[in-house]
ROFITI-27742 format. One record per residue: residue in one letter; x negated, y negated, z negated of N, C-alpha, C in turn. Coordinates in steps of 0.2 Angstrom, whole numbers, plus 5000, padded with zeros to 4 digits. Layout:
AXYZXYZXYZ ...
This chain:
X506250124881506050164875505350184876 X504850164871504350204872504250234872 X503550284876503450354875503250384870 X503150434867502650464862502350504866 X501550474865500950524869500850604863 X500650644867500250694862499850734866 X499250734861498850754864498650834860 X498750874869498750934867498051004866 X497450954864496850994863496150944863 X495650964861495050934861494550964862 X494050944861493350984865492750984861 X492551044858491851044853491251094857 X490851114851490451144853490351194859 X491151234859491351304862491451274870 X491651204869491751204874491251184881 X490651144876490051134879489551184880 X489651244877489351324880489651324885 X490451344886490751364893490451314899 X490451274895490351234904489551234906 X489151264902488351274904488751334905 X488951374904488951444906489451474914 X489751414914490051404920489851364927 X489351304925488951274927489351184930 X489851184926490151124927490251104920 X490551014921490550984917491150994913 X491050974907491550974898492150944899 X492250924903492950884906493350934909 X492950974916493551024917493251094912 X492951114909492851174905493351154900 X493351094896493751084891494751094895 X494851104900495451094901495451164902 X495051194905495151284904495151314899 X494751294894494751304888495451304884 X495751234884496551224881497051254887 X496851264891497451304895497451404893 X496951404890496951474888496651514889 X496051494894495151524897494751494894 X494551524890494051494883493451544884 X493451594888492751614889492551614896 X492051624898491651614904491951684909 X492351754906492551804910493151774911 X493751764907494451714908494551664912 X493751614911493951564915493751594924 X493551614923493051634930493751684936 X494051704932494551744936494951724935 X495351664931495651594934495551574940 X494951554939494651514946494651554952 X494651624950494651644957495351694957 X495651674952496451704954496351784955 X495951794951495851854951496551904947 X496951874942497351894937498151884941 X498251834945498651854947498951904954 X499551934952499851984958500351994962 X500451994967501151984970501352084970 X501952054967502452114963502852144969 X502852204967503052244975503852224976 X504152214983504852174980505352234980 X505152294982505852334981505852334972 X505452324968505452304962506252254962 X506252204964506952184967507752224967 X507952214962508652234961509152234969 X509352294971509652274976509152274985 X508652284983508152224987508152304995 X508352374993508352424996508852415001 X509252405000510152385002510152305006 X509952275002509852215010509252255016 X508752265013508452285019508752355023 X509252365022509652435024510252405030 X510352355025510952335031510852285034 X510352245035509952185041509752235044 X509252325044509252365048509852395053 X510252385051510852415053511152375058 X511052305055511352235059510952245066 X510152265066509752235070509952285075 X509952385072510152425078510752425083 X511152375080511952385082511952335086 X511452255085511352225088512252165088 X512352155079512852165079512552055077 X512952015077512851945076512751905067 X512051905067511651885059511651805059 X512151775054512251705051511751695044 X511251665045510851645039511251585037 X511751575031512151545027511551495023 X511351425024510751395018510851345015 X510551325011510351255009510151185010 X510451135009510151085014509651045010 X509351075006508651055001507951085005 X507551055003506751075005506851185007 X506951194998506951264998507551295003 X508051275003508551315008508251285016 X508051245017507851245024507051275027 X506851295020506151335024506351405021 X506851415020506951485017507451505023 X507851465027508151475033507851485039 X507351435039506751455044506251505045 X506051515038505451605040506151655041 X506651645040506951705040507351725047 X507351655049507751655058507151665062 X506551645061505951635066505751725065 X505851765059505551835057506151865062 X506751855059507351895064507551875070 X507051835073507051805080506551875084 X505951845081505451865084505451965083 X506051995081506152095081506652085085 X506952015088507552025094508152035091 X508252005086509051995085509351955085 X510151945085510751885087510751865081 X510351815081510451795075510551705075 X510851655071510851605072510851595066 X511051505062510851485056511351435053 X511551425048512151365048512151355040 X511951275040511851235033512551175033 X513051195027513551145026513451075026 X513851045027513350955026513750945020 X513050895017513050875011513750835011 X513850785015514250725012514950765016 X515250825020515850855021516050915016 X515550955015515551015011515251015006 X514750975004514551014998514051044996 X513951074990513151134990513751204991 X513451244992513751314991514051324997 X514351414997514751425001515651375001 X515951395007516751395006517151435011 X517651445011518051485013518151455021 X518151425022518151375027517651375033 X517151365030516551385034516451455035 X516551485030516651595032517051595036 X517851555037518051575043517851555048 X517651485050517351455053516751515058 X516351535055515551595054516051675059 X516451685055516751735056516951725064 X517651675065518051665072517351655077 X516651635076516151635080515751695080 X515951755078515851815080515151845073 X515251795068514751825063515051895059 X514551945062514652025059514352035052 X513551995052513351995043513151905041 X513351895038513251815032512551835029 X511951815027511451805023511351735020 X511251755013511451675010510551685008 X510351625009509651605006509851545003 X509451534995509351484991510051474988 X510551514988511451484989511651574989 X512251554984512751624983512851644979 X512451664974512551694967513151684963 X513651634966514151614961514751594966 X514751624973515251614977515651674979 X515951694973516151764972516751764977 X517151704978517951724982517651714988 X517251674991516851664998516551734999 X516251784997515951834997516651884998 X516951884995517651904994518051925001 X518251835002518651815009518351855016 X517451845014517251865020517251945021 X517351975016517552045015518152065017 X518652035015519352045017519352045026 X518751995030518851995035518552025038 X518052075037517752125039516852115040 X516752065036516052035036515552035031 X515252085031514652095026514252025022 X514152025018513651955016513051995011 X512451975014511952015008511851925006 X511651934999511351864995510751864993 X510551804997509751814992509851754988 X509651744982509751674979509051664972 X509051624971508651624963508951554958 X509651554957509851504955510151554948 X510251544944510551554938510951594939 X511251644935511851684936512451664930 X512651664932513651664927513951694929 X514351724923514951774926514651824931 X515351844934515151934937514951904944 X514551944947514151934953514651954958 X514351914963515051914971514852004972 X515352014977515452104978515052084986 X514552084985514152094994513852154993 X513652155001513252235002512652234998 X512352164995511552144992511552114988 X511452084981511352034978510652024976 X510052004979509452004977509151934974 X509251954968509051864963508451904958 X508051894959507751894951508051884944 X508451844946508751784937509251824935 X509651904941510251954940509951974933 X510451964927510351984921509952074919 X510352114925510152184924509352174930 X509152134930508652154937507852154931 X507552204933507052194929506252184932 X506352144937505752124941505452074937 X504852094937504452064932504551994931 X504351944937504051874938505051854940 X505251794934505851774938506051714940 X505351664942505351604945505151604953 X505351644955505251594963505751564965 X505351534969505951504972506451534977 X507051494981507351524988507051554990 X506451524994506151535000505751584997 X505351594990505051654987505551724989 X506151714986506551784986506451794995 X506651754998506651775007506051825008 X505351785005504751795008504851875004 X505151894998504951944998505551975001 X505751965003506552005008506052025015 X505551985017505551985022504752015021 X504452045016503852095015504252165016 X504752165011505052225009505452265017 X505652235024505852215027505252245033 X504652215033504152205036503852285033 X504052315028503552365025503952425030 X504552445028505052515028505152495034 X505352445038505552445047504952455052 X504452435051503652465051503352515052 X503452535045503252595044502452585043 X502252525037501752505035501852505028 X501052495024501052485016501252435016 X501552415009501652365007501052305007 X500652325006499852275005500052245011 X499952295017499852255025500552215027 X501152235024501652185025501452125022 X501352115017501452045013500552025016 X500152055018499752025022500051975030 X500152015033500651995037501151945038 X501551935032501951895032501651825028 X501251855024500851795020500451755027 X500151775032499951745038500351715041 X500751705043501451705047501651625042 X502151635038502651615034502251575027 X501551585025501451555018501551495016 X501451435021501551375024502151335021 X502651385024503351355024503551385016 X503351435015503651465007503151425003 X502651405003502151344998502751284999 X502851255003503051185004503851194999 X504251245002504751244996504851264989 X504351294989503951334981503951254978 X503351224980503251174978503851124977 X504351104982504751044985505351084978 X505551144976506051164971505651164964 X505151134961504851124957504651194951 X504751254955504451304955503851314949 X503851344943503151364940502651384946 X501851354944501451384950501051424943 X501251474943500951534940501251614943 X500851644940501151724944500951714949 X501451774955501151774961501451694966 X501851654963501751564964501151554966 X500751554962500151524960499851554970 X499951624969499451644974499651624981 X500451614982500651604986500551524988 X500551474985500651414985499951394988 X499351424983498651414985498451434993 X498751494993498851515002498851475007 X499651435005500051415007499551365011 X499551315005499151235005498651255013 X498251315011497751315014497751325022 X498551355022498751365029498951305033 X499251255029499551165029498751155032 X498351155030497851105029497451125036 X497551205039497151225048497751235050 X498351165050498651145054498951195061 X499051235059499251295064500151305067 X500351255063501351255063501551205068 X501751195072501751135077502151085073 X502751105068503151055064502751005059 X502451075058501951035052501550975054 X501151005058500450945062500750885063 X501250885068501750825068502150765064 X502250835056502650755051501850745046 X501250795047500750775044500350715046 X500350705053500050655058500650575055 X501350585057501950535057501950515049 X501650525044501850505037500850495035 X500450495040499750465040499650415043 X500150395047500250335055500150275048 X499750215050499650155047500350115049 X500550055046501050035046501149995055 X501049985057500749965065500750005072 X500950075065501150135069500350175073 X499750165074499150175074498950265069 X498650275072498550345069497650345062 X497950375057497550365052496950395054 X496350335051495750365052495650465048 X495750435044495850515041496350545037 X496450625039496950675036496850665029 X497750675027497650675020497350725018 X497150745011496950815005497650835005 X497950905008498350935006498450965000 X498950934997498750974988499450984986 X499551024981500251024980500750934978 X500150904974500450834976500750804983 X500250814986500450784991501150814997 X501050884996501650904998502450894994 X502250894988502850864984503150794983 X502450744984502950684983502750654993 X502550694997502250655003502950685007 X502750745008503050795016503750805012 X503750835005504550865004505150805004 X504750765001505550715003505650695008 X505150695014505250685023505850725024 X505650805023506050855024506850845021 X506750825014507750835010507950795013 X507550715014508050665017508350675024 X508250745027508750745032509350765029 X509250825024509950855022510350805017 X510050745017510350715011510650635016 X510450635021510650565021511150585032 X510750645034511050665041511250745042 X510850785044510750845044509950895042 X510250905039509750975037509351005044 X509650995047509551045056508851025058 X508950945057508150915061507850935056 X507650965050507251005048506951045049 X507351115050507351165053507351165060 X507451135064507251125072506351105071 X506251065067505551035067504951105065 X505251145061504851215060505151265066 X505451255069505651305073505251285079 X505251205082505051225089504351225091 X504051245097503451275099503351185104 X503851155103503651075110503351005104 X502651025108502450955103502750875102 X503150895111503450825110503950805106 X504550865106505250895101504650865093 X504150895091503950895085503550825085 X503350795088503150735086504150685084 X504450715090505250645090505350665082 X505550745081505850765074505450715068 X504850715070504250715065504450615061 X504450605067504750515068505550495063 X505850545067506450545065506650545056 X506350595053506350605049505950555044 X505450525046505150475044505750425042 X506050415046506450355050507050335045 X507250425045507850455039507550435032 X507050435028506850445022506750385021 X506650325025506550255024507450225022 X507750265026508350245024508650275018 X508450325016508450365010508350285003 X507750275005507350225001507950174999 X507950165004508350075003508950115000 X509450145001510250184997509950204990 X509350234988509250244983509050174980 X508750134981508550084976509150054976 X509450044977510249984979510550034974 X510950104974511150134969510650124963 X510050134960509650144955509950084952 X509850014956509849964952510549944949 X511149974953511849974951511850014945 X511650074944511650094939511250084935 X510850074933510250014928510949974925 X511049954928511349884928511949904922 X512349954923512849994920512650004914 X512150044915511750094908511550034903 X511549984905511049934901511749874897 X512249884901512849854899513349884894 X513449964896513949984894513850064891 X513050094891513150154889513050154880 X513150214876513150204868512450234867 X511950224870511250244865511350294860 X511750264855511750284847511950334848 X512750354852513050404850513150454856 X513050434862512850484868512250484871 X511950554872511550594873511350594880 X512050584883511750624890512450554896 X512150544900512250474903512750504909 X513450484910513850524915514150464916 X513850444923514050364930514450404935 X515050364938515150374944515450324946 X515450344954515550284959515750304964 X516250264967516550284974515950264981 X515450234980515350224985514450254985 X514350274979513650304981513550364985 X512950374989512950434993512650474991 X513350544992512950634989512450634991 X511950604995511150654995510750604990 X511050554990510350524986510650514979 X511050544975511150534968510650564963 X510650654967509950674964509550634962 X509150604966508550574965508850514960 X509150484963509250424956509350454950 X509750494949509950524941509050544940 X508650584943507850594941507650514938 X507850464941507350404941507850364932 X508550384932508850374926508350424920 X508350484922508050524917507350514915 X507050494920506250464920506250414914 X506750364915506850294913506950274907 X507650314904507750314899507650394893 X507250434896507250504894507750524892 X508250514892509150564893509350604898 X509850664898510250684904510350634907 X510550644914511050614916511350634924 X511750634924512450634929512750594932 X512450574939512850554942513450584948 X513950554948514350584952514750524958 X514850544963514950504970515650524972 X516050504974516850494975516550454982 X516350454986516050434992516350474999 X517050465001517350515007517650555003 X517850554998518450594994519250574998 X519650614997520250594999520650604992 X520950534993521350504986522050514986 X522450594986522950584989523250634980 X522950624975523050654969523050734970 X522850764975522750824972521850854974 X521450814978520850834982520450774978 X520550744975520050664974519550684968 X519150754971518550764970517750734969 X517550724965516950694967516250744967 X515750734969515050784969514550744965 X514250794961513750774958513250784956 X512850764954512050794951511850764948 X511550814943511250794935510650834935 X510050794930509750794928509450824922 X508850834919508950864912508350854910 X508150844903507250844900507450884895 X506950924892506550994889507150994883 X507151044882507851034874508651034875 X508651014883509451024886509551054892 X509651124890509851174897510351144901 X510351114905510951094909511551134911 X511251214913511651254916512251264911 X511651264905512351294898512751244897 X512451154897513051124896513551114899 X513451134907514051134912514451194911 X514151254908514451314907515051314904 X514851264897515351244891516151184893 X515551154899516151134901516551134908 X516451184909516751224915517551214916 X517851224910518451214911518651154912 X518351094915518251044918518051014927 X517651084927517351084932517551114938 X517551094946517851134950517251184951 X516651164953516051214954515351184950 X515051224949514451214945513751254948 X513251224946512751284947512051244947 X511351294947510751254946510451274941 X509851254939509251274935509451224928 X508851234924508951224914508751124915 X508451114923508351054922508651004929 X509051034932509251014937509851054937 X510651014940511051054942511651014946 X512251054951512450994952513251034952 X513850994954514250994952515050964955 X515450994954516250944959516550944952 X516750884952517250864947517950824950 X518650804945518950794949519050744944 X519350674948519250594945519650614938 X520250644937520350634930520250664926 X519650704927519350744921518650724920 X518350654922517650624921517550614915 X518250564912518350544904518150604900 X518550654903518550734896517850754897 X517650764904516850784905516450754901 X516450684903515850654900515750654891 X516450654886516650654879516450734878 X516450774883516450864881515750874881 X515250854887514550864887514050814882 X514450774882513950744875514250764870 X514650794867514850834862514450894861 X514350924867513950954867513250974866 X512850894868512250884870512050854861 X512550824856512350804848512250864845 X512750934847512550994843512151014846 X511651004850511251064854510551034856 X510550974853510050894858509850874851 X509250894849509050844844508850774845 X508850754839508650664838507750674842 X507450734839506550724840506750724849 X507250744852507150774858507250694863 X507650644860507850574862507250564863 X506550554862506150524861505550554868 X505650514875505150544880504450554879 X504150624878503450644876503050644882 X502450644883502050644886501350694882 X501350724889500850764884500150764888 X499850764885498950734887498550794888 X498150814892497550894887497050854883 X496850794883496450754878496350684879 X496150654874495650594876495050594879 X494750554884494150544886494150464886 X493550434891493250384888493250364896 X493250304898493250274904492550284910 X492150304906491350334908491350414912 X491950434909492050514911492250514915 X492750464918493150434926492750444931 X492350474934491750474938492150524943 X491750534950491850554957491750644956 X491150664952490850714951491650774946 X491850724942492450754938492950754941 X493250704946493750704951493750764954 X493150774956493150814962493150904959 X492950894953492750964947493450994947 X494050944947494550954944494951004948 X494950974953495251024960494851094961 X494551114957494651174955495051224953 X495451184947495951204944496751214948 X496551174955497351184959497651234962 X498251264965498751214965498951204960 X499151124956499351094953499951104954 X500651114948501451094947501651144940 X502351164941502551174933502051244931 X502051234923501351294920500851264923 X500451244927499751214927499851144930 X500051104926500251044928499551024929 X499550954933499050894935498550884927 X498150874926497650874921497850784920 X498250764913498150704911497950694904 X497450624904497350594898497350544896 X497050504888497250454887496550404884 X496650364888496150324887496150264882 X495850244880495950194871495550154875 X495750074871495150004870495049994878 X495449994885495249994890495149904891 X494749864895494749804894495049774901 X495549744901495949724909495549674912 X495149674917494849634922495349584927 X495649624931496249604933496849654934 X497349614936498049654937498249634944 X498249664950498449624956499249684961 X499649634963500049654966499949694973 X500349764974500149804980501049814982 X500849804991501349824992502049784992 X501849724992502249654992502649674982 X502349694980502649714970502949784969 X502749804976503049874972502749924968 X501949894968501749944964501049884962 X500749934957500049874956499349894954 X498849864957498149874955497949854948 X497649884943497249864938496649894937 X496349824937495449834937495349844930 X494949884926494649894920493949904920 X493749854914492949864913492849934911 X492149944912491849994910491249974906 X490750004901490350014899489750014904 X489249984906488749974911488850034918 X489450024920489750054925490249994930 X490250024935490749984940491349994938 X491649924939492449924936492749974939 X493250014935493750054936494450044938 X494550074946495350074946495850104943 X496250084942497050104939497650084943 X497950134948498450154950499050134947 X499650094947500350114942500850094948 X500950174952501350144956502050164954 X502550134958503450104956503350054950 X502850004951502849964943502549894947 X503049844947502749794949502349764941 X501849694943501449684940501849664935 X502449644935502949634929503149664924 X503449734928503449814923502949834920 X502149824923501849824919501649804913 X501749754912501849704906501049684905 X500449704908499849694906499449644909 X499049614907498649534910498149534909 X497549514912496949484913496749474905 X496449504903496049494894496349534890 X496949584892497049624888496549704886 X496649714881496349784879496949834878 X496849874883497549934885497450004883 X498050054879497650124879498150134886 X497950194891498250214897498450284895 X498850324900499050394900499050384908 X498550444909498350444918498150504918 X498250514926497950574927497050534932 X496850584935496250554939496050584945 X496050534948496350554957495650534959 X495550554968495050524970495350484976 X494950424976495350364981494750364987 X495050364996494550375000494750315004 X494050285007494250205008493650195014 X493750185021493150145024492650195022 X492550275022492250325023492050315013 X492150285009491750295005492450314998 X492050374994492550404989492250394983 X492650384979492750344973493550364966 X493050364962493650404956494150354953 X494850374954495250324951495850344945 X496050294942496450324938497150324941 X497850364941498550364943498950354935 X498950294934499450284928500050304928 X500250354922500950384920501350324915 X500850274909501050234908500550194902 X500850154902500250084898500550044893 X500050044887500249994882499549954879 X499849914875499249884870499149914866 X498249894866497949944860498249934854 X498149984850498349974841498249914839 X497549894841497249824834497849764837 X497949754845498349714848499149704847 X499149764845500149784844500049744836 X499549764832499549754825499449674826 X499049644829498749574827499449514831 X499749544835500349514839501049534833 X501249584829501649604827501349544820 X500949544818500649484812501049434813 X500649424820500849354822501849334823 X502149374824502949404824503049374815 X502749404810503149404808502849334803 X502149304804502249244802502449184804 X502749204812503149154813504049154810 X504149244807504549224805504849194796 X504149214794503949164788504149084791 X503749054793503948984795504448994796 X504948984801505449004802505848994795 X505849044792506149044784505948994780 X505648944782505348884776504648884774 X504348944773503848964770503148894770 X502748904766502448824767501848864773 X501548794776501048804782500548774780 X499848824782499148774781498848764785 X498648684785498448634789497848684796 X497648714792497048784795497548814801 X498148824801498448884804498748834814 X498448774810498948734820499448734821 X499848764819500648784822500948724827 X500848654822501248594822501148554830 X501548564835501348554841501048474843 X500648464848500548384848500848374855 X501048304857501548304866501148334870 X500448334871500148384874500248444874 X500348474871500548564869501348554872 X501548494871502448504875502548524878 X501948464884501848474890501548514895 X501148564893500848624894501148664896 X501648684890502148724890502848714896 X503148644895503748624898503348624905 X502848604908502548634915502348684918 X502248734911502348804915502848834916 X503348824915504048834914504348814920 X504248744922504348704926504148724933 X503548754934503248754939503448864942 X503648894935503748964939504548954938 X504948904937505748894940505748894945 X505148824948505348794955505248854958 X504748914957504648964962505149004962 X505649004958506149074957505949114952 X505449094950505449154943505549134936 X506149134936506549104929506649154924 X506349224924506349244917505649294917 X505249304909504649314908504549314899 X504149344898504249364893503649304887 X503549314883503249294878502649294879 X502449354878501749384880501449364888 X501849364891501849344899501449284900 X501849234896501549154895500949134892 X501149164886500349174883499649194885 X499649234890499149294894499149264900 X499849234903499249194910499249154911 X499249104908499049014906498649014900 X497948994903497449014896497648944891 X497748894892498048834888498548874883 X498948894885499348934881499148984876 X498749014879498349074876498149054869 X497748994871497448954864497848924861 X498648904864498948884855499048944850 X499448994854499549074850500149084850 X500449124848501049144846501549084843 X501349074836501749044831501748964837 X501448944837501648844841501948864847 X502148924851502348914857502948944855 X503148974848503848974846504148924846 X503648864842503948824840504048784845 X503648784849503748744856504348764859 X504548814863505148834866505848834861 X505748824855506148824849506448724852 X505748684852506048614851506248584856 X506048604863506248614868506848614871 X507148684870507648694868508248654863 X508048624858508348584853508448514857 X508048474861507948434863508348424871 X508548494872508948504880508448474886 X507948504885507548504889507348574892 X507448634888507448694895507948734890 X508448754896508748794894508648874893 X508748904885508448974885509049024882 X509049064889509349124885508849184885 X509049214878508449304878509149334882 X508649384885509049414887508749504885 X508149524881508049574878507449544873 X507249584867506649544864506349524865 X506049474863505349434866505349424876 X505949434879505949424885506549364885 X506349324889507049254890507049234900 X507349214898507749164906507949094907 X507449064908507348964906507548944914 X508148884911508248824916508048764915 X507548724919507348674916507948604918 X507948584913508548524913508148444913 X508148424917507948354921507948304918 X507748244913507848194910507548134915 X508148104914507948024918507347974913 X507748004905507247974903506647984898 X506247954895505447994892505948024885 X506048094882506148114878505848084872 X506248074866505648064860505748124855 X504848164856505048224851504948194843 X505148144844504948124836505648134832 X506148154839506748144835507048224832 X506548274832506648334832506648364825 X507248374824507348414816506948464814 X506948504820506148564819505648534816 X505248494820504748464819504648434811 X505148374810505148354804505148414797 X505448474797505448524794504748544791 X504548564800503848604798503348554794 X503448494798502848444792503148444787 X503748434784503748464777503448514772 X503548574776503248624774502448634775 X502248594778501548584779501348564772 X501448474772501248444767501548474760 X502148514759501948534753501548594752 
């Protein structure tokens, strides 16, 4: 499906005042400008974060009451279980929290369910488990707001649980000594997007301030020194708005990543730098919120998703460089494996989707399998949503016991702008064994004979509540700019604007009439180079990674409009501005002159008469051009490609056109010389079929036609 670009602002006179008045260029003023700092006081305390604040946490519903009874826990020196999550944000939200109640000397230990035995959330089972092992108070971080009979049980046994959580709320809250969420319907704290690991950090301000017997200022200084690091990484890694006091904390954060101060840290930042040969890289990466989101945070989940969450959390915990280089490895090691599970599932369900889902009449994509595994279906169902802009749900029956009353499967689903996820599992809850998660992410236990009713309930629900405009994956741009404004100067202006994520997204644009130089394969096809002319400038890079040169669909002499953002690329000491493709098509005039071309082939086609002017009429030469190129990428294994494919990289072919290479593959075909099936528009898969003896195209009913149609 294609995307629709929109482009969300432009740039006039106003904006070329600010940017003299600011002292930088019309590229980043015009992005301050559409973001809502359109004067030189506004813009200027943006930049210096002057407007935002971190909000006092006893503001915090409840927030008096957890710090009351962890004091209690500490005096009595009574045994403290931090209960977490086995994602980015529950494992650094487990760690400032055990590493803070370590270092005031309390009995305190930590314990994360495994994904492929347990689950997300609490259970009954594990409380007793916590308990029999002499746990006197439970702390739930990132997890609990909806584990009311868990919080319950462990009441019954004499065990306090305060909850810290930021996951949505439904129905009535668990009966713990604390329930400290933001998102609690009666809490009226201002800001209610942090994350886990945000609500901890302020647990452990508020914590830091009254056990002290310090101002709150110097708590949240204190702790922000300590702790910013691992709450940036999960802020970021939970896909967290970076505005409010986000923004402050995240930029902190970065800055504390970057003078390398955390032993965990240093170690999977050096192990995810190592050259493939295992050699260590000439140079550290730019710690940005990018890089911590698609570099360091999936190191991190692919423990809790593919072994244990623990080497995570061990990794931030120890002070031995050697423990933190092994973890650092390890996890690497783990997240390689992660890779290969996920493409293997991705292409299974492509596979599916493409076979058997209703497009027309369902909204939202609901797969399952017995043998795909709970940690990596998240990420697939994001690559499904990416892919075809829909919901989507996958569910794993992988380790389930099939004895008709347990045969359980676990799930996770996905979601884009216009379908609240949480609401539509709400609706269908009486389906559901547990639910929970944010408006664009959430996950879930189902049991195998209620998948049919699931899946016919939530697209029932997704046509009353899911518009048609919403089917259609948007892209939104802050403008157009011109290939000339791609320059080192404006890359480097832009990082100003960061930390970059939700609310102040990566700055993307659209570029028109771009001209393809080359297209070059990176990565053995996993991703691809494209070179673009410039205007009396050095050709320009263009990034499109997860896209081999095929996905791209673009070749050497085309003119391309792009949708990019604009990176700086550092190479052999020397920096340079590049483009990171979000996605690519042919220009207007190109879509228009090919689509011409479409439908006077299907005039001929229909009889229509041909003039002598127009070539269509193939000569054996053109036969042969053609059944050779065919010929020569079968022998290699590459038996399917597209129209356009053929036409753009064989320049012989280029010069017959469209309409003669129709008919060429048309007579071809007729004559049982290649075998073609389409297998999607303008896309086919040829076998070439071996003749002992010389073909005679004269004998070609096609052929005879079009000359008729010619000469009349």
């Amino acid at each position: 499906m294609q995307k629709k670009w929109n482009v969300l602002g432009t740039r006039d006179s106003a904006t070329e005042a600010l940017a003299a008045s600011l002292g930088i260029g019309t590229l980043t003023a015009g992005l301050l400008a559409n973001r809502g700092y359109a004067t030189k006081e506004a813009a200027s305390r943006f930049l210096r974060m002057e407007e935002e604040l971190l909000h006092s946490p006893m503001l915090l519903l409840d927030m008096d009451k957890a710090v009351a009874r962890i004091e209690r826990a500490l005096a009595d020196k009574e045994k403290i279980v931090i209960y977490g999550d086995y994602d980015v944000d529950g494992v650094t939200s487990v760690s400032i929290l055990y590493l803070y109640l370590s270092a005031m000397g309390a009995d305190v230990s930590y314990y994360i369910p495994n994904r492929m035995g347990e689950g997300y959330g609490m259970s009954e089972s594990s409380v007793d488990h916590l308990i029999d092992e002499g746990a006197n108070l439970i702390v739930t971080v990132d997890t609990g707001i909806t584990a009311n009979s868990e919080v319950a049980h462990a009441l019954a046994r004499g065990t306090d649980v305060v909850v810290t959580d930021h996951h949505e709320c439904h129905g009535d809250l668990p009966a713990a000594a604390a329930v400290v969420n933001p998102r609690r319907p009666d809490c009226a704290y201002p800001f209610k997007e942090l994350a886990g690991v945000g609500v901890v950090f302020k647990l452990l301000c508020a914590f830091e301030a009254k056990h002290k017997n310090i101002s709150e200022q110097e708590a949240v200084r204190r702790i922000c020194e300590t702790f910013a690091d691992l709450v940036a990484i999960g802020t970021i890694a939970d896909v967290m708005p970076i505005k409010d006091e986000n923004r402050l904390i995240v930029a902190y954060g970065l800055h504390k990543i970057e003078k390398a101060e955390r032993m965990g840290l240093v170690a999977l930042c050096e192990a995810v730098a190592k050259k493939p040969d295992g050699t260590k890289s000439a140079r550290a990466p730019k710690v940005t919120s990018g890089f911590v989101g698609y570099t360091l945070a999936p190191r991190i989940n692919a423990a809790g998703r593919i072994s244990s969450a623990s080497l995570a959390v061990e990794l931030f915990l120890t002070d031995s460089r050697e423990k933190a280089d092994e973890l650092a490895a390890r996890l690497c090691d783990i997240n390689r494996e992660r890779q290969t599970e996920e493409n293997r599932i991705a292409l299974e369900a492509y596979a599916r989707i493409e076979a058997s889902h209703d497009f027309a009449r369902d909204p939202v994509i609901v797969l399952e399998a017995d043998n795909w595994h709970h940690g990596v279906i998240g990420i697939v169902a994001s690559r499904i949503t990416e892919k075809y802009g829909l919901p989507s749900i996958l569910i794993s029956f992988d380790g389930a016991q099939s004895d008709g009353n347990i045969d359980i499967g676990k799930g996770s689903g996905r979601s884009v702008k216009g379908l609240n996820l949480v609401d539509a599992l709400v609706h269908c809850s009486d389906l559901l064994e547990k639910f929970g998660g944010h408006e664009l992410a959430a996950g879930l236990s189902v049991r195998r004979e209620n998948i049919d009713a699931f899946r016919e309930k939530i697209n029932a629900y997704a046509r009353e509540n899911f518009s048609h405009e919403d089917l259609v994956p948007t892209l939104d741009a802050d403008f157009e700019v011109t290939g000339e404004e791609v320059t080192l100067k404006n890359a480097e202006e832009l990082r100003l604007l960061e930390p970059y994520g939700v609310s102040n997204p990566v700055p993307a644009f659209i570029l028109r009439n771009m001209q393809v130089v080359d297209v070059q394969s990176i990565s053995f096809g996993k991703h691809t180079k494209i070179l673009l002319a410039r205007r009396d400038m050095p050709e320009l890079t263009a990034m499109y990674f997860s896209h081999s040169p095929k996905d791209a669909g673009v070749y050497a002499g085309d003119v391309v409009d792009l949708f990019a953002t604009v990176d700086i690329n550092e190479f052999g000491g020397q920096k340079t501005a590049q483009l990171i493709v979000r996605d690519i098509r042919l220009c207007e005039k190109d879509v228009e002159f090919y689509a011409a071309q479409q439908k006077r082939y299907e005039e001929i086609h229909g009889g229509a008469p041909i003039a002598a002017e127009e070539n269509v009429i193939p000569s054996r030469d053109d036969f042969g051009i053609v059944y050779n190129f065919i010929r020569r990428r079968v022998r290699f294994g590459e038996e399917e490609f597209t129209l356009r494919e053929m036409l753009q990289r064989d320049e012989q072919i280029g010069a017959m056109g469209y309409v003669k290479l129709r008919v060429i593959l048309n007579v071809l075909f007729e004559m049982n010389l290649v075998g073609i099936e389409e297998l999607a528009p303008e896309k086919y898969s040829f076998k070439v079929h071996y003749q002992s003896k010389r073909t005679d195209l004269e004998k070609s009913a096609i052929l005879r036609r079009l000359r008729a149609q010619s000469r009349s």
